[in-house]
C-alpha positions as CSV (number, residue, x, y, z in Angstrom):
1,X,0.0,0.0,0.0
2,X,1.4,3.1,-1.1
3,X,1.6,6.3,1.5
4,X,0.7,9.7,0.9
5,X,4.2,11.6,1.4
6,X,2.7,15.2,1.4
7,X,2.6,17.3,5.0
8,X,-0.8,17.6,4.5
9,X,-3.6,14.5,4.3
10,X,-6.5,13.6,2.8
11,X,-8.7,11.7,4.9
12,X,-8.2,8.4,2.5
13,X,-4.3,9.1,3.4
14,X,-5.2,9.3,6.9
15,X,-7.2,6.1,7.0
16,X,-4.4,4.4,5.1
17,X,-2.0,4.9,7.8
18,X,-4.3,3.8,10.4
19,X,-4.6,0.3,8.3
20,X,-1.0,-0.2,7.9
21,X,-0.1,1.0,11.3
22,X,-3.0,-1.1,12.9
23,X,-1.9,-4.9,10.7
24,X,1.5,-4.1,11.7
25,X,0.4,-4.1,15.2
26,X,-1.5,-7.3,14.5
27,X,1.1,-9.0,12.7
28,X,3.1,-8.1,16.4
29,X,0.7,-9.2,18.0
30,X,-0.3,-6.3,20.1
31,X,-3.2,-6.3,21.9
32,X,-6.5,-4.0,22.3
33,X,-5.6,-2.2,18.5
34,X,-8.1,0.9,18.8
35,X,-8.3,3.8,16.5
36,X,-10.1,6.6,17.4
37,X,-11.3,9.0,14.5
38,X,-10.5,12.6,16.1
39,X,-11.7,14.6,12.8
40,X,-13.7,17.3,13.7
41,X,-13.0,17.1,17.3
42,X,-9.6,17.8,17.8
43,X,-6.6,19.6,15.8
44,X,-3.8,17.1,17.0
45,X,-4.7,14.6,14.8
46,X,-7.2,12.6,12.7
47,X,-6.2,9.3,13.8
48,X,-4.9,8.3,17.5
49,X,-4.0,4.6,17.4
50,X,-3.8,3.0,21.0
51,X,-2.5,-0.8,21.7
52,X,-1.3,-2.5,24.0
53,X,2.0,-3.9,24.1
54,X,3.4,-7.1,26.9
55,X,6.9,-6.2,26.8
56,X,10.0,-3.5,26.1
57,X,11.1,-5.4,23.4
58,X,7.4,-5.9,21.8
59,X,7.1,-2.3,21.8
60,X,10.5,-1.1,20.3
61,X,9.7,-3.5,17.8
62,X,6.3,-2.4,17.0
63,X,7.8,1.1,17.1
64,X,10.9,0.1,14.5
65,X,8.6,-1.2,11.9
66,X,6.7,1.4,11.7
67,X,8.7,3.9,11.4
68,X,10.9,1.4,8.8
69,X,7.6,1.0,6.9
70,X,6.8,4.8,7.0
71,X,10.6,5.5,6.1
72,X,10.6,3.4,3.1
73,X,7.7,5.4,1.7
74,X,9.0,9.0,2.3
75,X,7.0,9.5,5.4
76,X,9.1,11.0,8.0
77,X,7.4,11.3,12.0
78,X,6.4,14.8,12.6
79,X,9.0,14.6,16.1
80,X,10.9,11.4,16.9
81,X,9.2,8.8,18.1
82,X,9.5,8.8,21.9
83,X,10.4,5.3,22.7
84,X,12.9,5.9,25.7
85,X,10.0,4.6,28.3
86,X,9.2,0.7,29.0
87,X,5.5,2.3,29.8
88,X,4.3,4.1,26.6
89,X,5.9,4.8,23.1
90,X,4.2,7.7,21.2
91,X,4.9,8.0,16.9
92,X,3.7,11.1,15.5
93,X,2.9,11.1,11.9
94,X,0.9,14.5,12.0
95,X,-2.5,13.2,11.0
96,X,-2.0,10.0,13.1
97,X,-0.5,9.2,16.2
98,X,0.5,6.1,17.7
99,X,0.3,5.3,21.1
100,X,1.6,2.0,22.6
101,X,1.4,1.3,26.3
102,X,1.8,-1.8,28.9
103,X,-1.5,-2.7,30.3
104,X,-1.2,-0.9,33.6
105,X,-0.4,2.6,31.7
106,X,-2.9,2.1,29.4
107,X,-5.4,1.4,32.3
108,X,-4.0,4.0,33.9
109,X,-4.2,6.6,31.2
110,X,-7.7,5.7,29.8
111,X,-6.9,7.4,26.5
112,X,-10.2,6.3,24.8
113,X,-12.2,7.6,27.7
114,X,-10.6,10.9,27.3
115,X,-11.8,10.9,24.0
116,X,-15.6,9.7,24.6
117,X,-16.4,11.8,21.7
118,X,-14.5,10.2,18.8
119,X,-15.1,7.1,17.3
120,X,-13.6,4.4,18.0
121,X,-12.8,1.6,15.8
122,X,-11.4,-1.6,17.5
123,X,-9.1,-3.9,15.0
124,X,-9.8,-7.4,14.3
125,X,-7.6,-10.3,13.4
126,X,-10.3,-10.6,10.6
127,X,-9.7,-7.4,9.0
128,X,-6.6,-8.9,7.6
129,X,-7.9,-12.0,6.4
């Protein structure tokens, strides 16, 4: 799948970078994939991406392939991703941003309760069947 390399997206671009970033989550087998659509609610983003992750290494890997993936395709974060804590990573691709967590942090944080407003679109093993 081909990524839109312009600062600004479309909304397709936007939702194509949710699907890539979400099966790549899959495929790592991340848990709780969750994309929230912020458009029209918020000017941070379109997309937030939330999953949970069981380990460091799950999440630098997680982290590493999508910013390879992204990379590849001329897509460069908007700030480097912020990795450096076991707890939560955060990937900022302007329109979308990624947030991986451990369980507690996540439960902690409640990110999708913060934003009761969006929609929230939870990812299925079957979406990539």
């Amino acid at each position: 799948m081909k990524l839109e390399t312009s600062k600004t997206t479309t909304p397709d671009a936007s939702e194509t970078r949710v699907e890539i970033i979400a099966g790549i989550l899959d495929g790592l087998k991340s848990l709780d994939i969750v994309a929230l659509n912020l458009e029209g609610i918020s000017d941070i983003a379109d997309y937030f991406i939330i999953a949970t992750v069981q380990s460091t290494a799950q999440m630098r890997a997680a982290a590493e392939q999508i910013t390879t993936e992204f990379k590849a395709s001329g897509v460069l974060p908007h700030v480097p991703a912020i990795t450096d804590s076991p707890k939560w990573a955060i990937l900022d691709y302007g329109s979308v941003v990624v947030h991986l967590f451990d369980q507690a942090t996540r439960d902690h944080y409640r990110l999708e309760d913060l934003w009761g407003d969006a929609e929230h679109y939870e990812w299925s093993r079957e979406q990539t069947a």
